[in-house]
C-alpha positions as CSV (number, residue, x, y, z in Angstrom):
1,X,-1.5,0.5,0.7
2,X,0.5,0.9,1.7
3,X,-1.1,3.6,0.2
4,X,-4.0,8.2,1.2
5,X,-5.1,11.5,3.0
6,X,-6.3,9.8,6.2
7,X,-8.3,12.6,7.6
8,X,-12.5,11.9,7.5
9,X,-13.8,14.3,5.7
10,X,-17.2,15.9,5.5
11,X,-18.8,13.4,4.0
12,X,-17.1,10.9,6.5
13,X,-18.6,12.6,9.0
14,X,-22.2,12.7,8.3
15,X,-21.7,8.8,8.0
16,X,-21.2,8.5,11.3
17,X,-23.8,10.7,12.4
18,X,-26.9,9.8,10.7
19,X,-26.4,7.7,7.2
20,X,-23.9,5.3,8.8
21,X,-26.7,3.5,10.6
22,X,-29.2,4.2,7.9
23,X,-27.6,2.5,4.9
24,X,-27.7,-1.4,6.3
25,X,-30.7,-1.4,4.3
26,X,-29.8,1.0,1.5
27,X,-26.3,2.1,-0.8
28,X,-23.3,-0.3,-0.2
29,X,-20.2,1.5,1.7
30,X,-16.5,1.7,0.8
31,X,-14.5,2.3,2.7
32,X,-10.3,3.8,1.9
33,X,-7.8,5.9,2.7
34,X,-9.3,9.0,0.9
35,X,-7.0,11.8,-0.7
36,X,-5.8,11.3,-4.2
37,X,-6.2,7.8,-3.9
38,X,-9.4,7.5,-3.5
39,X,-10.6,10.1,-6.1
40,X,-8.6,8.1,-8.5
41,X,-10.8,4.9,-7.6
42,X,-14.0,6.6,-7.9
43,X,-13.0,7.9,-11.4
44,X,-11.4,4.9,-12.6
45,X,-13.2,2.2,-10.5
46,X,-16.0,3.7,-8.5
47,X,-18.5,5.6,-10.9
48,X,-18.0,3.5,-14.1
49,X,-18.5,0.4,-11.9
50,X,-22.1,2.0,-10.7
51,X,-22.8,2.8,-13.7
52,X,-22.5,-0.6,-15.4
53,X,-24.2,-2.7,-12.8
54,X,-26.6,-0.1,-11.9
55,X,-26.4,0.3,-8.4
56,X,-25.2,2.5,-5.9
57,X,-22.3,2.9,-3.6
58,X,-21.4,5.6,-0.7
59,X,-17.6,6.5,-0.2
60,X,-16.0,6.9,3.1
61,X,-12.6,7.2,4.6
62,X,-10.5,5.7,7.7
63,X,-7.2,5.5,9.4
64,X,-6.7,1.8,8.6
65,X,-8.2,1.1,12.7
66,X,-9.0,-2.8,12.7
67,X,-10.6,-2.1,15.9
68,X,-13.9,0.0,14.7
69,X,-13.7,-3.2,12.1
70,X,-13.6,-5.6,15.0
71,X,-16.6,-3.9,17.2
72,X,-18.5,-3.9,14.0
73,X,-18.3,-7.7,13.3
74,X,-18.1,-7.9,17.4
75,X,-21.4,-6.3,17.9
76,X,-23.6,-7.3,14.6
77,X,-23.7,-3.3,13.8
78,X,-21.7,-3.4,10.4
79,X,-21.8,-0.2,9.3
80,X,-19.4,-0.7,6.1
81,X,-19.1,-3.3,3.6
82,X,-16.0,-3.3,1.3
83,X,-12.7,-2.0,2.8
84,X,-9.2,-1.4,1.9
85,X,-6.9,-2.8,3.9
86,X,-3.0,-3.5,4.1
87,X,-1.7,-7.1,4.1
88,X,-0.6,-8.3,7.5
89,X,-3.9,-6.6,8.8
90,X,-6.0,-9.0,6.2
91,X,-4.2,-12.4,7.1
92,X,-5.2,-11.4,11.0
93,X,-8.7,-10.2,10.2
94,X,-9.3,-13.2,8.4
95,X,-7.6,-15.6,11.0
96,X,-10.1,-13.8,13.4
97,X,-13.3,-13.8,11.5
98,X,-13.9,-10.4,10.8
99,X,-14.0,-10.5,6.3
100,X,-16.1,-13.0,4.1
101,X,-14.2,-15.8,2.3
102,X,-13.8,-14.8,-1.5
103,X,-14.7,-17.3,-4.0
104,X,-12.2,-17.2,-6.3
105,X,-14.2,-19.3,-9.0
106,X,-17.1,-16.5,-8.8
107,X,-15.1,-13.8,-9.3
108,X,-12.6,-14.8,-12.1
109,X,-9.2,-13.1,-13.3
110,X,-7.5,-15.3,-10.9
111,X,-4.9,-16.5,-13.6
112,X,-4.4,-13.0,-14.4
113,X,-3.2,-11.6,-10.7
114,X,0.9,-11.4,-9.9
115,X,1.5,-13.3,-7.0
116,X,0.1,-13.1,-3.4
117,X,-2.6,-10.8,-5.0
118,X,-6.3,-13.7,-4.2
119,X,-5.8,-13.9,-0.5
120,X,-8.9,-16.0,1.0
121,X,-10.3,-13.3,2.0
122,X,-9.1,-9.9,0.1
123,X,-8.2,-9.3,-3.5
124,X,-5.2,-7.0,-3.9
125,X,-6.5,-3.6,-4.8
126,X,-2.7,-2.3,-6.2
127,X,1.1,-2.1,-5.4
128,X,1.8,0.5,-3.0
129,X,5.7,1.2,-2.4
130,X,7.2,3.8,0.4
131,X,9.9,6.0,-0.2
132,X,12.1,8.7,0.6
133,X,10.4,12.0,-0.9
134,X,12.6,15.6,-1.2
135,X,11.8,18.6,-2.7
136,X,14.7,19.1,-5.7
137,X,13.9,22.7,-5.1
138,X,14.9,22.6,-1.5
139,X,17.6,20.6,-1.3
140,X,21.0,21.4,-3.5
141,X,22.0,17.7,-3.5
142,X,19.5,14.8,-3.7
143,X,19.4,12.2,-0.7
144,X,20.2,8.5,-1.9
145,X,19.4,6.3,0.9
146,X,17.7,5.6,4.6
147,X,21.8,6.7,5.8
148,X,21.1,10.0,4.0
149,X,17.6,10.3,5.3
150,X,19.2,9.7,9.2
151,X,22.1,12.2,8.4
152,X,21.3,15.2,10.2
153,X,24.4,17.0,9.5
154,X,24.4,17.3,6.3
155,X,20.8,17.5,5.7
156,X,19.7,19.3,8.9
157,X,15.9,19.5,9.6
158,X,12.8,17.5,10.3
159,X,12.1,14.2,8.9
160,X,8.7,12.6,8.0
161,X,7.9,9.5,9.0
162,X,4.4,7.3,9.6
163,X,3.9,6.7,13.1
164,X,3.7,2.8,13.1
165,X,6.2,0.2,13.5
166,X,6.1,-0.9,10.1
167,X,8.3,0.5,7.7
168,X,10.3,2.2,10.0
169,X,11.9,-0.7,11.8
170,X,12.8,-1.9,8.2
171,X,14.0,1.5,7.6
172,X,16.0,1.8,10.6
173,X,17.9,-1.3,9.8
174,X,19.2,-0.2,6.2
175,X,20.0,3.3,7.8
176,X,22.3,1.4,10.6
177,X,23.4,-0.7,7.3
178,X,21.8,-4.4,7.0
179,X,21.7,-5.1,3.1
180,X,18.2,-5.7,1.7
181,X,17.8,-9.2,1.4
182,X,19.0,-9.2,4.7
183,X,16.7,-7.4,6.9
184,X,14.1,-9.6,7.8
185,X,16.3,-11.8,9.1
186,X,18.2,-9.5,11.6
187,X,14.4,-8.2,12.1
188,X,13.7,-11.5,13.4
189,X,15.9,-11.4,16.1
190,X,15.4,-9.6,19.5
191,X,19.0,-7.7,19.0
192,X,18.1,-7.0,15.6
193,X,14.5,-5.7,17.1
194,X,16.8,-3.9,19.7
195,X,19.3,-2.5,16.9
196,X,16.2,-1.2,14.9
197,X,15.1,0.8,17.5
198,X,18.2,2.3,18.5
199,X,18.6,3.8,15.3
200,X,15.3,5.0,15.5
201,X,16.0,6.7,18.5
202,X,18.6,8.6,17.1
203,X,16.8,10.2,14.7
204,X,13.7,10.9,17.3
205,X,14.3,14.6,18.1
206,X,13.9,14.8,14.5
207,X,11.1,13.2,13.6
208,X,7.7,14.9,12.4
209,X,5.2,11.3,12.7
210,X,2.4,11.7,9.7
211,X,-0.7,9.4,10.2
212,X,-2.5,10.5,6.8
213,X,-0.9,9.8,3.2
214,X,-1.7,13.0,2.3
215,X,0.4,14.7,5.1
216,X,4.0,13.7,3.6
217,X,3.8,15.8,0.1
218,X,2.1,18.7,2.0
219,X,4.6,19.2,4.9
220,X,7.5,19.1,2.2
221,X,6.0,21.7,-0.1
222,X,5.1,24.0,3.2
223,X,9.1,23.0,4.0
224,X,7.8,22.2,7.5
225,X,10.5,18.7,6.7
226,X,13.7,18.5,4.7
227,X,12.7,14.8,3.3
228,X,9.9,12.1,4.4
229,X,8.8,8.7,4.0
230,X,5.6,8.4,1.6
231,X,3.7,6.1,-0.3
232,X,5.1,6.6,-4.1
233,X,1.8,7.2,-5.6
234,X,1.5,10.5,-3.6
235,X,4.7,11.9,-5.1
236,X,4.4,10.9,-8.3
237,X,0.6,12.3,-8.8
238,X,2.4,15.7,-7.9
239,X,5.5,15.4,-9.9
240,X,3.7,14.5,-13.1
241,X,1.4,17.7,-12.1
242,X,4.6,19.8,-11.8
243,X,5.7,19.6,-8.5
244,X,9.2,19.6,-7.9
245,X,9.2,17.0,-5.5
246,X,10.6,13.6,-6.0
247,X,11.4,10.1,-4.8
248,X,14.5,8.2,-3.3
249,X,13.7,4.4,-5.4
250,X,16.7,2.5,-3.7
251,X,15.6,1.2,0.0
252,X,12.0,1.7,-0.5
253,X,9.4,-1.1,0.6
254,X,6.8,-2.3,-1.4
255,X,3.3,-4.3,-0.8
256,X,-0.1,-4.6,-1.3
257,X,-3.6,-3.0,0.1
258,X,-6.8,-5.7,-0.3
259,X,-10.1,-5.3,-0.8
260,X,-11.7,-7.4,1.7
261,X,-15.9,-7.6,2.7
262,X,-16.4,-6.9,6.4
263,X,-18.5,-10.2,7.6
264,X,-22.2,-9.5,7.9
265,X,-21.8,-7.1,5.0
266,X,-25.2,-6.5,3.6
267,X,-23.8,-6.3,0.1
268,X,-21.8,-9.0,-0.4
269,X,-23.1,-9.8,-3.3
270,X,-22.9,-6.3,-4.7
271,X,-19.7,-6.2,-3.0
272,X,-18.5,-9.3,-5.1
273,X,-19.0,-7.9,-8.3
274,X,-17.6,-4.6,-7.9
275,X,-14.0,-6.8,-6.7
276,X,-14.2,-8.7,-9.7
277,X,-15.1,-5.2,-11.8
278,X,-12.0,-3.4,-9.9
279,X,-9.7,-6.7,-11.6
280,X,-10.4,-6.5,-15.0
281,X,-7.1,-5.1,-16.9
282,X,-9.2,-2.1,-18.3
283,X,-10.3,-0.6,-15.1
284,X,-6.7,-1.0,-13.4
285,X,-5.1,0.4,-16.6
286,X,-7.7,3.3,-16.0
287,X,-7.0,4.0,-12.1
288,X,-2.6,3.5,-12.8
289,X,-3.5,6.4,-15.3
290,X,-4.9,8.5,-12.3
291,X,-2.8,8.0,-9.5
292,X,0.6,5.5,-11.0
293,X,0.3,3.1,-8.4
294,X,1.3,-0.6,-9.6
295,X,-1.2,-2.9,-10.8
296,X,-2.2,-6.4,-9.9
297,X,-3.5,-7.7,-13.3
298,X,-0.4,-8.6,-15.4
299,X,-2.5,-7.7,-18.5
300,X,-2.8,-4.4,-17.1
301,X,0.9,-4.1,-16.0
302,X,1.9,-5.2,-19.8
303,X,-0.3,-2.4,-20.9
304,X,0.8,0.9,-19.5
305,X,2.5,3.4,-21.6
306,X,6.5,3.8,-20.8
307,X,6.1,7.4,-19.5
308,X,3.7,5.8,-16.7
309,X,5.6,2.9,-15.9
310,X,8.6,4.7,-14.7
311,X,6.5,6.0,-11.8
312,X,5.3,2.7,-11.0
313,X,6.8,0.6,-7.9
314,X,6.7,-2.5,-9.8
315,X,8.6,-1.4,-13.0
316,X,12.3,-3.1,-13.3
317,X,14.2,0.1,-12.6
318,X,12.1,1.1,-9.5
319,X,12.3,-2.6,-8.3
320,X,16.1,-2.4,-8.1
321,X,17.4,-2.0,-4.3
322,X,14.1,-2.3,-3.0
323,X,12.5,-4.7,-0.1
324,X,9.3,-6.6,-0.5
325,X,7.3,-6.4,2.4
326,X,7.3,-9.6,4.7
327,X,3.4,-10.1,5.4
328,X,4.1,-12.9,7.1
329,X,6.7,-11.4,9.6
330,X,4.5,-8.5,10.6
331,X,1.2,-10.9,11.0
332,X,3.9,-12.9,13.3
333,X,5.0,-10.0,15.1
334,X,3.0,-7.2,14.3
335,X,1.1,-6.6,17.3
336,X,4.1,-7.2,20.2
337,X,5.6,-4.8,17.9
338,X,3.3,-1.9,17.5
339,X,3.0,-2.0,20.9
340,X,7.1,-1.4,21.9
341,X,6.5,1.1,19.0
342,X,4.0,3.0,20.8
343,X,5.3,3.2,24.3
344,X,8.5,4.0,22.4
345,X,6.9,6.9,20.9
346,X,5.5,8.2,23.7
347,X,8.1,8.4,25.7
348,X,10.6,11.3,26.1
């Protein structure tokens, strides 16, 4: 994911005014969550691809809405053709129609992906993890958990959180102190649903909700909050940079983010090989070097230098304490879910 400065930019915008229409017929469209992200996948992924099979591809960002996916497929008018997506979003999508069945045998490297990564209809694109994230500057002792993060006596200020029901209803729960392996199961539950928003509400006058990746690391450096939840990859890009910021590893969450082909792409084909491209070990071990999010490709993974490993959500140390996302739960659930979650939100 999820992982990406969520804001259309420029570019993003002309799309939508003119060339969006336009390039049915023309350049294939990729679509991600932009920010530092997705300049690491054009370096790493984007340009070298384009320049090996000779074609051409136009960039553009979103918010992760299914719903402009859905009126595309819905209507005939598709607009984009590969897209990054997060898990539970994928396994609905593709229960509903809206992405092209992958052919595995086509696109090869199968053998060489960690688990759960060749969906039938996305390819995992990396590892994303979210985590606490505090500036060491800013703070004179480090936080060390989701109970810190909720402690707003003795770390008084705003907190950072994505304004979604996932993550924070896992969050919640190891704040009000359910042990890791046992969250899901008292997420399951409608008194465990209950409990998880409870605790939420606590912490609500607090609360500063991000929507774009790139929002977390900026608010903490302006010191508009005192610590946030962020996607790993964020903090780590600016701590290897200099940046005193840094990341909480025990209690974070951990995924995947898909590429998937938006049914009646124009491209598929095009869009096929530039999947296949984006799973060789080379070209992850390229875009890891950019922004140190984890790879799929176990090749890749046994590749990376020590120095970058450390950052990456999938490395032993990092994995320790941490909770794996439950796709399955939030396809199960998701949408009741995000719903309670909204009216929850907007309500005083």
């Amino acid at each position: 994911m999820s992982a990406f400065a969520r804001k259309p930019g420029l570019y993003a915008v002309l799309l939508w005014l003119g060339l969006g229409s336009a390039q049915a017929g023309s350049d294939m469209v990729v679509v991600g969550y932009g920010g530092a992200g997705q300049k690491a996948q054009d370096v790493a992924l984007f340009q070298p691809f384009s320049a090996q099979d000779k074609s051409k591809l136009i960039q553009t960002e979103y918010n992760g809405e299914m719903a402009r996916i859905k009126v595309m497929v819905d209507t005939g008018s598709v607009d984009w053709d590969v897209v990054q997506i997060e898990g539970p979003d994928l396994l609905r999508g593709c229960d509903e129609g809206m992405y092209e069945r992958l052919d595995w045998n086509k696109l090869g490297h199968k053998d060489q992906l960690i688990a759960d990564a060749a969906q039938e209809c996305g390819s995992a694109a990396l590892v994303w993890s979210v985590a606490i994230a505090y500036d060491r500057d800013k703070l004179a002792q480090a936080p060390t958990s989701w109970a810190d993060f909720w402690d707003v006596k003795k770390y008084p200020g705003k907190r950072g959180l994505r304004k979604r029901a996932v993550y924070n209803l896992e969050f919640a729960l190891l704040a009000d102190g359910v042990k890791v392996e046992d969250v899901y199961k008292v997420l399951a539950t409608p008194a465990g649903v209950d409990r998880a928003f409870a605790k939420l509400s606590q912490l609500k006058p607090s609360i500063q909700w991000w929507e774009a990746g790139a929002q977390p690391p900026q608010w903490l450096t302006a010191g508009d909050v005192v610590m946030t939840s962020t996607y790993s990859g964020r903090i780590a890009a600016a701590a290897q940079n200099g940046s005193p910021l840094a990341l909480v590893w025990p209690g974070s969450l951990y995924g995947m983010d898909y590429w998937a082909i938006i049914k009646g792409s124009k491209h598929v084909q095009q869009a096929e090989r530039l999947i296949a491209y984006t799973n060789q070990p080379e070209a992850q071990v390229r875009y890891v070097e950019q922004i140190p999010y984890g790879p799929t490709n176990t090749q890749a993974a046994a590749a990376l230098a020590p120095e970058l490993a450390k950052w990456v959500p999938t490395s032993k140390q990092n994995l320790e304490g941490a909770l794996a996302m439950n796709v399955e739960f939030w396809v199960d659930h998701g949408e009741e879910l995000e719903e309670r979650f909204n009216a929850w939100a907007a309500s005083k």
